[in-house]
C-alpha positions in Angstrom: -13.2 -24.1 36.0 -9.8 -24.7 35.6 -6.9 -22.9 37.4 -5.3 -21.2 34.5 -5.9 -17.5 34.5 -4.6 -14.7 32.1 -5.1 -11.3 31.0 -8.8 -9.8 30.5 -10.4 -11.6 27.4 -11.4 -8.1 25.4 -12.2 -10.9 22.6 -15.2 -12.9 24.5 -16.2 -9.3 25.2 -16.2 -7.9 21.6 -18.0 -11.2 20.9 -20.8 -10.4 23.3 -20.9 -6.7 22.3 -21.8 -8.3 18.8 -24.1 -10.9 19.7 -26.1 -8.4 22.3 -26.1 -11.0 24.8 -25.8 -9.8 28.5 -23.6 -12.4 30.7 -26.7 -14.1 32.0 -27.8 -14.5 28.4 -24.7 -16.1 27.3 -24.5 -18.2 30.2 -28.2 -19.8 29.5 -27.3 -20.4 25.7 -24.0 -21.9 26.7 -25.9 -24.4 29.1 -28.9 -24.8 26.8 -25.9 -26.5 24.3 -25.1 -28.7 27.0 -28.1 -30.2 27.3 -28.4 -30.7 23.6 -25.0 -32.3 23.7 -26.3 -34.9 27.0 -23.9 -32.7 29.5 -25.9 -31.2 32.7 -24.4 -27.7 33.0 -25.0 -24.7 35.4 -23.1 -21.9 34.2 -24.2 -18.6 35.2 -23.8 -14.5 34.9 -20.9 -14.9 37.4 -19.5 -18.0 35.1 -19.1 -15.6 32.5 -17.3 -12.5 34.5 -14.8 -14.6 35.8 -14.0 -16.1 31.5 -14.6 -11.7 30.7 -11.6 -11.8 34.1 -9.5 -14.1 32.1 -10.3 -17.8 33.6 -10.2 -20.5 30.9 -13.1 -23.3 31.1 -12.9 -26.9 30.4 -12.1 -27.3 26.5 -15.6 -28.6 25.7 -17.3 -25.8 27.5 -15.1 -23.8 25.0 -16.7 -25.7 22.3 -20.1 -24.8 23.7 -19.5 -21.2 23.9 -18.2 -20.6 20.0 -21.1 -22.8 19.2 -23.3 -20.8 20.8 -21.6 -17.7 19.2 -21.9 -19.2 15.6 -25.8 -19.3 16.2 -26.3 -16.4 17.2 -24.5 -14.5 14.9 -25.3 -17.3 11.5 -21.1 -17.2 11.0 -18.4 -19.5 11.6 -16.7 -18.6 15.3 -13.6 -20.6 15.7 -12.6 -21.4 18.9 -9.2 -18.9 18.6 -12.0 -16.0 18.1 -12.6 -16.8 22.3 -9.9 -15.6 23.8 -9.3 -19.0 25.1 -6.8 -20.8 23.8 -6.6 -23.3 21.1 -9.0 -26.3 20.7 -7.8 -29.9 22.4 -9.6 -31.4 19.1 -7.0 -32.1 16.4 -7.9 -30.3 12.6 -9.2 -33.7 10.9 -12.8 -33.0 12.5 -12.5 -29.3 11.3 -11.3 -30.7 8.0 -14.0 -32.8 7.6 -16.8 -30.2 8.0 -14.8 -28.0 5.5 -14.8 -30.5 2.7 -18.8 -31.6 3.1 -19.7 -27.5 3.1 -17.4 -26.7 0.3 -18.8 -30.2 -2.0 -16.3 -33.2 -3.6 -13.8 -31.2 -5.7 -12.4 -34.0 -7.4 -9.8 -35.2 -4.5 -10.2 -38.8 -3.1 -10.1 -37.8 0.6 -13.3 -39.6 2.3 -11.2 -42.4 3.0 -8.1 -40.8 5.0 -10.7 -38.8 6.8 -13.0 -41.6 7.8 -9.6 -43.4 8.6 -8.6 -41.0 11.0 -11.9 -40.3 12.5 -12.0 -43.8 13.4 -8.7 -43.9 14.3 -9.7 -41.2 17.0 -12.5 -43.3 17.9 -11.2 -46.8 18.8 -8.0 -45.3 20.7 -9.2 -44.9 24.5 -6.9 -41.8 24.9 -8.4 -40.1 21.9 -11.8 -41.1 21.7 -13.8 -38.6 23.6 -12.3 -36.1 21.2 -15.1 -37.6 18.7 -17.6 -38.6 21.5 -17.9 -35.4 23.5 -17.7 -33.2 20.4 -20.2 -30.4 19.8 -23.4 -30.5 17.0 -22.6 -27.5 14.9 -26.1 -26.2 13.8 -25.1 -23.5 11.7 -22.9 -25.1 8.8 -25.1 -27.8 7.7 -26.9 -26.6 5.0 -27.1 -29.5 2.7 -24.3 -30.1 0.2 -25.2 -30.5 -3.6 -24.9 -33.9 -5.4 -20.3 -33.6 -6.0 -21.8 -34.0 -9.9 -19.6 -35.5 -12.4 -16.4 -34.5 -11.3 -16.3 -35.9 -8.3 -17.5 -39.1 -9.6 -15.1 -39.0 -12.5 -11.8 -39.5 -10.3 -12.9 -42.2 -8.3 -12.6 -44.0 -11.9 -8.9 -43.5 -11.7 -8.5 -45.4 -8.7 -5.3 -47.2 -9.2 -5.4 -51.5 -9.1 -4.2 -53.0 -6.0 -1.6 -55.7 -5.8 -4.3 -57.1 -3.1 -7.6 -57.9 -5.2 -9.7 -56.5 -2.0 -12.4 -56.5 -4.5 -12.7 -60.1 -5.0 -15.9 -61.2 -5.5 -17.6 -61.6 -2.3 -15.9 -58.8 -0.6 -18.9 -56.3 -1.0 -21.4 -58.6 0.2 -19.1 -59.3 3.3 -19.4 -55.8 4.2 -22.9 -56.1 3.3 -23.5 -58.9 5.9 -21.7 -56.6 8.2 -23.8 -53.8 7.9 -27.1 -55.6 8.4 -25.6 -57.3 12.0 -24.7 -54.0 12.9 -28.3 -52.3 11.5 -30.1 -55.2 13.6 -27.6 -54.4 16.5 -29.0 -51.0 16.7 -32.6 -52.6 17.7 -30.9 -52.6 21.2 -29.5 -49.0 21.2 -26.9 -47.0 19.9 -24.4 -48.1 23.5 -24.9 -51.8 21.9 -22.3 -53.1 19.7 -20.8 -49.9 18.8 -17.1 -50.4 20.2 -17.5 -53.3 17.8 -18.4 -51.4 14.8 -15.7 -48.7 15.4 -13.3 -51.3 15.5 -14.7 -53.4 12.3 -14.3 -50.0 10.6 -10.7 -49.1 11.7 -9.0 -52.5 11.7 -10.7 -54.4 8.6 -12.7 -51.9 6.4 -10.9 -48.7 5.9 -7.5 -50.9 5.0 -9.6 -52.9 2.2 -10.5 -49.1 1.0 -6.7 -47.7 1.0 -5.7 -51.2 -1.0 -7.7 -50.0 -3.9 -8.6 -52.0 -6.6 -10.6 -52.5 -9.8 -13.3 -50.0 -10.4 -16.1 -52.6 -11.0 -15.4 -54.1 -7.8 -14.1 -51.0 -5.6 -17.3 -48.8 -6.0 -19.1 -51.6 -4.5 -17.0 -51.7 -1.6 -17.2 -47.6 -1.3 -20.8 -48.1 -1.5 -21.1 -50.5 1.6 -18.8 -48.6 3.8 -21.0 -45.7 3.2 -23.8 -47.5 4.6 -22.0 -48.7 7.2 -20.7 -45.7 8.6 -24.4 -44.6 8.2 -25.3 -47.4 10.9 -22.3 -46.1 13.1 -24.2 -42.2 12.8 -26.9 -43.8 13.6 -26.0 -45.3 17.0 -24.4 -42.1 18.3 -27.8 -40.3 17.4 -29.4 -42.8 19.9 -27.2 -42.1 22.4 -27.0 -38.4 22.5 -23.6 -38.1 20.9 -24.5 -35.4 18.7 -21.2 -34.1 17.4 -20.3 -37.6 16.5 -22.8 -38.5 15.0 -22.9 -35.3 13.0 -19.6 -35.7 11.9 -20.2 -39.3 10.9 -22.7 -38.5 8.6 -20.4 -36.1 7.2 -18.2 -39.3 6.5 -20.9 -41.1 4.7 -21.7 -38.6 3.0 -18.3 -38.3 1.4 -18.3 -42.0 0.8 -21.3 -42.1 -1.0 -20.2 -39.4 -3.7 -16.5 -40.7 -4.0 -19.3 -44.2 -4.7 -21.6 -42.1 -6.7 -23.8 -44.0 -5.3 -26.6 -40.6 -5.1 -29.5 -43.1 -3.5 -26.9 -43.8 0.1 -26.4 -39.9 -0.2 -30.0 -39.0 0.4 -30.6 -41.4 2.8 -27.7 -39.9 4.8 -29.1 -36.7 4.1 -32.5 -37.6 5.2 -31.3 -38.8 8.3 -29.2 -35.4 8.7 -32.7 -34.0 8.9 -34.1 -36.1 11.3 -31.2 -35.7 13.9 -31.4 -31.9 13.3 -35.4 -32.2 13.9 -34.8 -33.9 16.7 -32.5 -31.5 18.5 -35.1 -28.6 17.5 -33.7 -27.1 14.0 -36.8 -27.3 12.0 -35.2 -24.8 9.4 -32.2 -27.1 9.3 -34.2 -30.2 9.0 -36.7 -29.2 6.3 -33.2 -27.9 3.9 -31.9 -31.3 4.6 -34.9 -33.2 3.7 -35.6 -31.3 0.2 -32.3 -31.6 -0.5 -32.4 -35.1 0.3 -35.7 -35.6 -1.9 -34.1 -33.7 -5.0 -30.9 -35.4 -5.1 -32.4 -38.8 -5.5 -33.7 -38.4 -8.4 -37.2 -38.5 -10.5 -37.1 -42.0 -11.5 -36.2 -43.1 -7.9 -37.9 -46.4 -7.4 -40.7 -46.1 -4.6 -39.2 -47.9 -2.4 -36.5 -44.8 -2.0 -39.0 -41.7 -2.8 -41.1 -42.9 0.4 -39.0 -42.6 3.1 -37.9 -39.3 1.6 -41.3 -37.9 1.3 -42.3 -39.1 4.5 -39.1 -37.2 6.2 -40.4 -33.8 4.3 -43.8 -34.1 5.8 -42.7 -34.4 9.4 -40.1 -31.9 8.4 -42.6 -29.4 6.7 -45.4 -29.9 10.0 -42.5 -29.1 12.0 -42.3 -25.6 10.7 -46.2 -25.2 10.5 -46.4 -25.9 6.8 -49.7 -28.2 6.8 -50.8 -27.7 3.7 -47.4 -29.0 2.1 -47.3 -31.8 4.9 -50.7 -33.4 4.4 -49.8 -33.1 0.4 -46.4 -34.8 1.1 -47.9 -37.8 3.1 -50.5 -38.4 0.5 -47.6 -38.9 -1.9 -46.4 -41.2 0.3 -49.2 -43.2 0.4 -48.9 -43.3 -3.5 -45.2 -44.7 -3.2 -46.4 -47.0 -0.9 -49.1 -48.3 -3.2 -47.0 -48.7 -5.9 -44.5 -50.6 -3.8 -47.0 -52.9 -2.9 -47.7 -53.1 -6.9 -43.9 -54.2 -7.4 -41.3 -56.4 -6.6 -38.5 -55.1 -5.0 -35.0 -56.4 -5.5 -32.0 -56.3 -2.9 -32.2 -55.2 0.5 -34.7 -53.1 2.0 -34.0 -48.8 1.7 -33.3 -47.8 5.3 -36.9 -46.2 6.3 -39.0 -47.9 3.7 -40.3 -50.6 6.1 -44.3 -50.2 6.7 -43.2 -49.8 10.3 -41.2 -47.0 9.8 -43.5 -44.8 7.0 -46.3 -45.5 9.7 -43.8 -44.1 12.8 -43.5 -41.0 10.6 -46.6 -40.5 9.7 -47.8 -40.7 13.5 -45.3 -38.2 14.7 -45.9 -35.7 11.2 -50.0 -35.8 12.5 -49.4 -35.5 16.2 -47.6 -32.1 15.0 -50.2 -30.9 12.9 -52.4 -31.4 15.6 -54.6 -34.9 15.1 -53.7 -36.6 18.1 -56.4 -39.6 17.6 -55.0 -39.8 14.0 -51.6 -40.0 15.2 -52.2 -42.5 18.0 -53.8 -45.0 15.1 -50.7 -44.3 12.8 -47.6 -45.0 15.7 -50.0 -47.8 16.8 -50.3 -49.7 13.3 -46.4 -48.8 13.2 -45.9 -51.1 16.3 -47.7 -54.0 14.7 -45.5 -54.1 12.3 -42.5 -54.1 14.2 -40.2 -57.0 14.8 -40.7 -58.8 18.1 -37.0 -57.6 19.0 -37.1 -54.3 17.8 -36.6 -52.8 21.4 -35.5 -49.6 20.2 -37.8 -48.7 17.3 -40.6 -49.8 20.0 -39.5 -48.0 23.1 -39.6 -44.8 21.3 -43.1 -45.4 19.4 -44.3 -46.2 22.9 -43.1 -43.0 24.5 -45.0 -41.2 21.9 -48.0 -43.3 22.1 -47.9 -42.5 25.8 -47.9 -38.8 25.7 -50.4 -38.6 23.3 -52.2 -40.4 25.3 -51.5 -38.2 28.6 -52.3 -35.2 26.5 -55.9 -37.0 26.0 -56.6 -37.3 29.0 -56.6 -40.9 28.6 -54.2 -41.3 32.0 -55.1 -45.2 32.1 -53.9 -46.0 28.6 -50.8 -43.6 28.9 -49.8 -45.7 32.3 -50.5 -49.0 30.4 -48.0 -47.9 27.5 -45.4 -46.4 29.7 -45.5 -50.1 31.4 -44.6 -51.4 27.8 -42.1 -48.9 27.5 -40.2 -50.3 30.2 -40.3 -53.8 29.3 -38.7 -52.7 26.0 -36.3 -50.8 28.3 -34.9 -53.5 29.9 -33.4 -54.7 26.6 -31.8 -51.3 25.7 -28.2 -49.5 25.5 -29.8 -46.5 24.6 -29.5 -42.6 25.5 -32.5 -41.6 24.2 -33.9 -44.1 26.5 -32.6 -42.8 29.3 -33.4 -39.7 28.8 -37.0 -41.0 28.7 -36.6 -42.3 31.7 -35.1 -39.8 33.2 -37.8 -36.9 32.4 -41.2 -39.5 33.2 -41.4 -38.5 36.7 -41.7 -34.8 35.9 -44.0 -35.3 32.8 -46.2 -37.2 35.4 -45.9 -35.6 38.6 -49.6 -33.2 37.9 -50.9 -36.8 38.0 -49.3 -38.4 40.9 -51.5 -39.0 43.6 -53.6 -41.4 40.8 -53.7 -45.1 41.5 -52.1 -45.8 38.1 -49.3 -43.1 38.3 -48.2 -44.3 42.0 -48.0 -47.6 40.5 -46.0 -46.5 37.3 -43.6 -44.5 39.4 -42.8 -47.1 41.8 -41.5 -48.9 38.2 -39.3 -45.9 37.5 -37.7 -45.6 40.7 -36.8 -49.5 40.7 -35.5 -48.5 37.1 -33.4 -45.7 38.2 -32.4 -47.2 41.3 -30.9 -50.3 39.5 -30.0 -49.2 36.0 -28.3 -52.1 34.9 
């Protein structure tokens, strides 16, 4: 804790009167929040007497602690509202929460935000501002489509004296996001400096130079994609806040675009990284939100990875009546995709692989492990020889299905897999695999399998590079 003492903080006190937390309590949420941000902390009931005293913590554990606040009591609790101090972050990450919660209100602003986020992001002296910044759980319900408004001023764009919509221009940046989507294959560490710096230096001037509506749009379109990619690769590597708050940015992008089929794809992905840290509630809002937006006469091709987001995200909450009905409508989509020819680029999720992966992981939650093992299975078949990522985590799944079984020889045979996919990967998520395979493993480790698997994973965490 840092040196800096002052006066008893009645303020954290009034704040633990109203949550009804003892200090132990508020010491275990305030760690718990570290470990969903990928930070290892140990604060205990002692921790907090000496804050109540008037110590001041690091200014992300400060962070942690009004998050944890917010939570518990389902309002906003700014960091001021501690006791502490004032927050090291600048307002342009504040701001940019505000504006998604409150919906477009005509104002052009996704592009000075994103501009400064990524400003943040590729200085060295600012950057873990964005990096180490904390998921906010509580003010993400999802926005509403901006509407007509919103999409109405971005017609008034004024005309460059730079044509940075010159024909090719969009489908540069379209190139651009595909590297970078394929970059991701090797984890979310890979590449990324790269795509923080392609954003900063090269795309977010082209967006301030303006330019014809016909050919700006396109551009808007594309960057929302892109910064999609970016959100992406800090899910991977347990960034959380940043990636939250790049989503945010996309999310922006898209309406100022009104482009509504990027905006649900954001906005399904908002539900998967919310699923993934454990806010099912969160998740399934997100997902039917994601699913209404796009709308009715949504080609297949963009209603399937929806659907299939709402049936992991409805299994997650226990709902298998709604799940098993949503993955049949999947299945439809998928028929009818099959029935069609598609043109452009394929919908992020909409890859056989991927409606497999989800379907795997929605029936290992209701409960049909066998089922699920043949779904994340077929999923991996279709997978690209170097899609490291994508497999890693299928395998990891496999595996523990598996383990659950009690099918310990197949479980040992896929976590082998898993590691030869690891040695390609940049990846948190990875890591934190890893990390945890000695412990999920350790009932089983006087097996002649196991021994043989662990001696991998020491060799692995001995010599991580």
């Amino acid at each position: 804790m840092a040196a800096d003492r002052r006066a008893a903080n009645d303020a954290l006190r009034a704040l633990l009167s109203a949550a009804g937390w003892t200090y132990e309590a508020l010491a275990r949420n305030v760690n718990a929040l570290g470990a969903e941000n990928g930070i290892r902390l140990r604060y205990d009931r002692t921790s907090v007497a000496h804050w109540l005293a008037g110590s001041v913590p690091r200014p992300r554990t400060r962070e942690l602690i009004a998050e944890a606040f917010t939570r518990k009591l389902r309002r906003p609790v700014p960091l001021g509202a501690l006791g502490m101090g004032k927050s090291a972050a600048p307002d342009v990450l504040d701001s940019l929460d505000a504006y998604v919660r409150k919906g477009a209100d005509g104002e052009r602003r996704a592009v000075p935000l994103l501009a400064t986020l990524c400003g943040m992001d590729a200085d060295p002296a600012r950057r873990r501002l964005v990096q180490q910044s904390v998921y906010n759980a509580v003010e993400i319900d999802a926005p509403v489509w901006p509407g007509r408004s919103a999409e109405s001023a971005v017609t008034e764009r004024p005309l460059s004296r730079k044509d940075t919509g010159r024909p090719g221009g969009a489908a540069g940046l379209r190139s651009a996001t595909d590297f970078f989507r394929r970059a991701g294959d090797f984890g979310g560490r890979h590449a990324r400096s790269a795509l923080v710096s392609y954003l900063h230096d090269d795309v977010v001037p082209r967006l301030h130079a303006g330019g014809p509506e016909s050919m700006y749009l396109p551009l808007l379109a594309e960057a929302a994609r892109l910064v999609h990619v970016l959100a992406g690769m800090y899910v991977d590597d347990v960034c959380n806040g940043a990636a939250q708050h790049y989503h945010r940015a996309a999310l922006l992008l898209a309406a100022e675009a009104g482009d509504r089929t990027t905006y649900a794809v954001v906005l399904r992905s908002m539900s998967g990284h919310a699923l993934d840290l454990g806010h099912r509630r969160t998740a399934l809002r997100l997902a039917v939100a994601a699913l209404g937006i796009a709308t009715a006469d949504a080609p297949p091709e963009v209603r399937a990875p929806l659907l299939a987001q709402l049936a992991l995200a409805q299994a997650a909450v226990g709902d298998r009546r709604r799940a098993l009905a949503s993955l049949s409508e999947v299945a439809r989509q998928q028929y009818e995709m099959s029935d069609r020819r598609t043109s452009g680029r394929c919908v992020p999720g909409s890859s056989g692989a991927a409606l497999a992966c989800r379907k795997g992981r929605t029936l290992a939650l209701l409960g049909d492990r066998t089922a699920a093992i043949t779904a994340l299975r077929a999923s991996l078949e279709q997978r690209s020889a170097t899609a490291y990522l994508p497999c890693a985590l299928t395998r990891a799944e496999i595996a523990r299905l598996l383990l659950g079984d009690g099918r310990l020889e197949e479980a040992c045979a896929t976590w082998h897999r898993f590691l030869d996919d690891y040695l390609h990967l940049r990846s948190g998520r990875a890591d934190r695999i890893l990390a945890g395979l000695r412990g999920e493993l350790r009932v089983h480790a006087t097996r002649r399998p196991v021994r043989s698997l662990l001696r991998r994973v020491d060799a692995f965490v001995r010599n991580p590079e």
